[in-house]
SETI-110816 format. One record per residue (C-alpha): x, y, z; chain; residue in one letter. Coordinates in nm, 4 decimals. Layout:
BEGIN
- X,Y,Z,A,a .
...
% end
This chain:
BEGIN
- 3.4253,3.3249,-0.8209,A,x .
- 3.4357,3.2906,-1.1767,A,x .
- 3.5131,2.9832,-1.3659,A,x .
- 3.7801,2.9756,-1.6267,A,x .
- 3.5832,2.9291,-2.0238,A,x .
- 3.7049,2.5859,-2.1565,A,x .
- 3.9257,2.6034,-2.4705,A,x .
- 3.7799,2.5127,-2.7784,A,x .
- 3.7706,2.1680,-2.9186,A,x .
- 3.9661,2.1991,-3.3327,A,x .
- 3.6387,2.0770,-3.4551,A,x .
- 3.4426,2.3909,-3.3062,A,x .
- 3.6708,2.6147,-3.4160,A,x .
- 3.6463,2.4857,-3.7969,A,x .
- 3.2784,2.5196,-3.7557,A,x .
- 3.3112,2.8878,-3.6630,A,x .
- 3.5545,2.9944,-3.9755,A,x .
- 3.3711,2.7846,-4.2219,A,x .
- 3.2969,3.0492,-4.4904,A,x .
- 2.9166,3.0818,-4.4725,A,x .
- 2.8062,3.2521,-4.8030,A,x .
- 2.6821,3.1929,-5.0226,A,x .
- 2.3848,3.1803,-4.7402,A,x .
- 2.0985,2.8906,-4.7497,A,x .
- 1.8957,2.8847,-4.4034,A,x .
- 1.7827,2.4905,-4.2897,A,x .
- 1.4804,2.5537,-4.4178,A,x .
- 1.5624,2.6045,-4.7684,A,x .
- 1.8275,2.3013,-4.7410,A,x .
- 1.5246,2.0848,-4.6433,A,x .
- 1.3234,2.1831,-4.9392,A,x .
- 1.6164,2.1056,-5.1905,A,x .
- 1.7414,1.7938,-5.0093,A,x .
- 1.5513,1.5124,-5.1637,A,x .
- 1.6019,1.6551,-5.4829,A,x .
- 1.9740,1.7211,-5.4715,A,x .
- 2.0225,1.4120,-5.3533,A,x .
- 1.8497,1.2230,-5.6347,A,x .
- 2.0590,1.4040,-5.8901,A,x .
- 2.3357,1.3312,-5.6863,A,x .
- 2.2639,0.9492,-5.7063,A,x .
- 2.1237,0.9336,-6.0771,A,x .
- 2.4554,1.1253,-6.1783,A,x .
- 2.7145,1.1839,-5.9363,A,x .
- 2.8812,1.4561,-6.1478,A,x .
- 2.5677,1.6619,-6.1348,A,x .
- 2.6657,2.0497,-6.0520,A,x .
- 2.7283,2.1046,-5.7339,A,x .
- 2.5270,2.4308,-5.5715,A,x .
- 2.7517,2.6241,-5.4022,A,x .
- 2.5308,2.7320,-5.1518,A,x .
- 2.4021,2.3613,-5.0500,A,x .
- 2.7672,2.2491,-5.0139,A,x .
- 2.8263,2.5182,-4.7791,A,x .
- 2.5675,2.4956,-4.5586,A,x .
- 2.5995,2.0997,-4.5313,A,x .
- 2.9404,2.1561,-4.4420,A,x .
- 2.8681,2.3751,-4.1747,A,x .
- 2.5519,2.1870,-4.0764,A,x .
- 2.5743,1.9076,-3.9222,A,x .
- 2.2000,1.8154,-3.8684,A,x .
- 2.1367,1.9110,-4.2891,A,x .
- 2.4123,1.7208,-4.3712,A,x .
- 2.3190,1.4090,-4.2018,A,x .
- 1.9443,1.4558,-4.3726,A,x .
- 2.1347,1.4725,-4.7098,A,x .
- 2.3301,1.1713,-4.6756,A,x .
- 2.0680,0.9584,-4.5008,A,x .
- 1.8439,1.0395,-4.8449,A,x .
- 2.1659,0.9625,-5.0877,A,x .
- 2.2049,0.6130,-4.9169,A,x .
- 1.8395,0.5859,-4.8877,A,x .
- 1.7859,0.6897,-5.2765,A,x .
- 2.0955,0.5119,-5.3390,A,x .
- 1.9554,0.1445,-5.2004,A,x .
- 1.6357,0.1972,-5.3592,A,x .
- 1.7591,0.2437,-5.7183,A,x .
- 2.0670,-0.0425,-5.6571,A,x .
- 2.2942,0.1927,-5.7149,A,x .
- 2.6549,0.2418,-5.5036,A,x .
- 2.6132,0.5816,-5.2827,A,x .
- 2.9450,0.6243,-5.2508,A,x .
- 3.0065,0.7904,-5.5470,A,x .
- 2.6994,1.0968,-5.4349,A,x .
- 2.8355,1.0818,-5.1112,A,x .
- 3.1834,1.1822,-5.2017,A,x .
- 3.0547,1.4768,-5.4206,A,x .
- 2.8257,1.5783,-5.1290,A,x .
- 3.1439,1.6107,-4.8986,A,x .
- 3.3007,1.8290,-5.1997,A,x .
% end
């Protein structure tokens, strides 16, 4: 007997036509985080790399490591993340 494949949820099928180039593995993300993020926080309207937006969007375990080190950057420098979080989200 064969069982009958669930439908996907809206939220897994956004995460499977998310454009995913340009590419940046999780690796690379990791390495640029903590930076990114401090540029973020000192200046929120730092340029945004295309390639980190795309895999935070995509990633969910990246992006929570980016915005944990925005607020986390953010609180040590008495600054309002809100402001680098919103250009993080794009």
């Amino acid at each position: 007997m064969t069982s009958t494949p669930r439908p996907l949820t809206p939220d897994e099928v956004r995460a499977l036509t998310l454009p995913t180039e340009p590419w940046l593995s999780c690796e690379d993300c990791f390495a640029l985080a903590d930076r990114y993020a401090e540029a973020l926080v000192e200046d929120p309207g730092t340029g945004q790399l295309p390639e980190m937006l795309v895999h935070l969007h995509a990633c969910s375990a990246c992006n929570e490591e980016a915005e944990s080190l925005v607020r986390l950057i953010a609180s040590d420098v008495g600054v309002d993340p809100a402001p680098a979080l919103a250009r993080l989200r794009g």
